[in-house]
N, C-alpha and C positions, 0 to 999 in steps of 0.2 A: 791217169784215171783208169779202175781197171774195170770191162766189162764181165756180168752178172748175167746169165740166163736162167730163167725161172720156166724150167717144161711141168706144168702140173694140168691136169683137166678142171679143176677145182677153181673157180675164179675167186672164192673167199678165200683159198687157202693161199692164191698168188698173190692176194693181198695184204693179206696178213706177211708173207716171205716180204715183200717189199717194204711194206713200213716197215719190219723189224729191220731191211738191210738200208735203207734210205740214209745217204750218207754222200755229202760233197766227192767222197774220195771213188765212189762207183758211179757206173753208168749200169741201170738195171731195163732189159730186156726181157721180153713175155712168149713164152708159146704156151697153145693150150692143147697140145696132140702131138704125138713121139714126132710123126711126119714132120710138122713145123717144127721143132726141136732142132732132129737133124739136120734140117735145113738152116735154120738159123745158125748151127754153129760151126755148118762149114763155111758159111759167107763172112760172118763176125769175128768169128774165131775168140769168143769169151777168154775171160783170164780164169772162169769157173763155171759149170754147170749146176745148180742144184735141180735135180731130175725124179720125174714121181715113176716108180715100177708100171701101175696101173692106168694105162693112157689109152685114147681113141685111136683107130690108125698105125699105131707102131708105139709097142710097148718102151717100158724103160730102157731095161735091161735087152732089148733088140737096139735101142738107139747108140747102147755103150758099146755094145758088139764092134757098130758100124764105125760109131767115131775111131774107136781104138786099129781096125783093120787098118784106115785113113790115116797115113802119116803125117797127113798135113792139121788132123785131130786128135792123133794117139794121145798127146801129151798132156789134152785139157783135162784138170780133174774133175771130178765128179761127186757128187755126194747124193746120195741115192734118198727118197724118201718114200716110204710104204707103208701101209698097217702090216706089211707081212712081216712078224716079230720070230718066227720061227728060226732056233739055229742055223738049219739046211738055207733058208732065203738069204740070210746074212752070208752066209758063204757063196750064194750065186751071185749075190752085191759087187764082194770082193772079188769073186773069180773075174767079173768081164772089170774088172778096175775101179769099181770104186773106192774114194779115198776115207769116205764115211761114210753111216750108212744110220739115219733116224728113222725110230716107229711114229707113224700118227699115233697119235697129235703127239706133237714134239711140242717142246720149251723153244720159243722165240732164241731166248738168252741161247739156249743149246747151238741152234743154226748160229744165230750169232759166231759164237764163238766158234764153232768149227769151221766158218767161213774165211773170219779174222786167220786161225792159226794155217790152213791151209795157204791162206797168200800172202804168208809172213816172206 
């Protein structure tokens, strides 16, 4: 089984991320603050992050910093989600590692699928 972390401050949007990934073959876990995020994913150690930019406490892109510095987290990926659609923010996505990167509101099917191909 592999585990799922969902950092968004949004609680309809973590819901929405969970029934669209709700699925025998995962275990899905919730933070609602970069803080709790980080925390959770160096205790868990997910087999994927999906992570919102925009968070209470400690942003997205501060929590990818942190995992990535952590070699005992460098390795989880990450899939970034923000309204920030801007080229320049797409590219701060990738610079700290992430593996994708969706605009709000995103296609369900879209996370889907990028979650599937990253854990192939």
């Amino acid at each position: 089984m592999k585990t799922l972390l969902l950092a968004d401050d949004e609680p309809n949007l973590r819901m929405l991320a969970r029934i669209t990934l709700e699925d025998p073959k995962y275990r899905i876990i919730e933070a609602a603050d970069g803080t709790s995020a980080l925390e959770l994913a160096r205790v868990e150690h997910p087999d994927l992050l999906v992570l919102d930019w925009m968070m209470p406490g400690m942003s997205g892109i501060e929590v990818a910093r942190s995992l990535r510095q952590d070699p005992a987290t460098a390795s989880i990926p990450i899939i970034m989600l923000t309204s920030k659609g801007q080229e320049a923010d797409k590219e701060q996505g990738r610079a700290v590692g992430a593996y994708a990167y969706l605009v709000k509101p995103f296609s369900p099917l879209e996370l889907l699928e990028k979650v599937e191909q990253i854990l192939q």
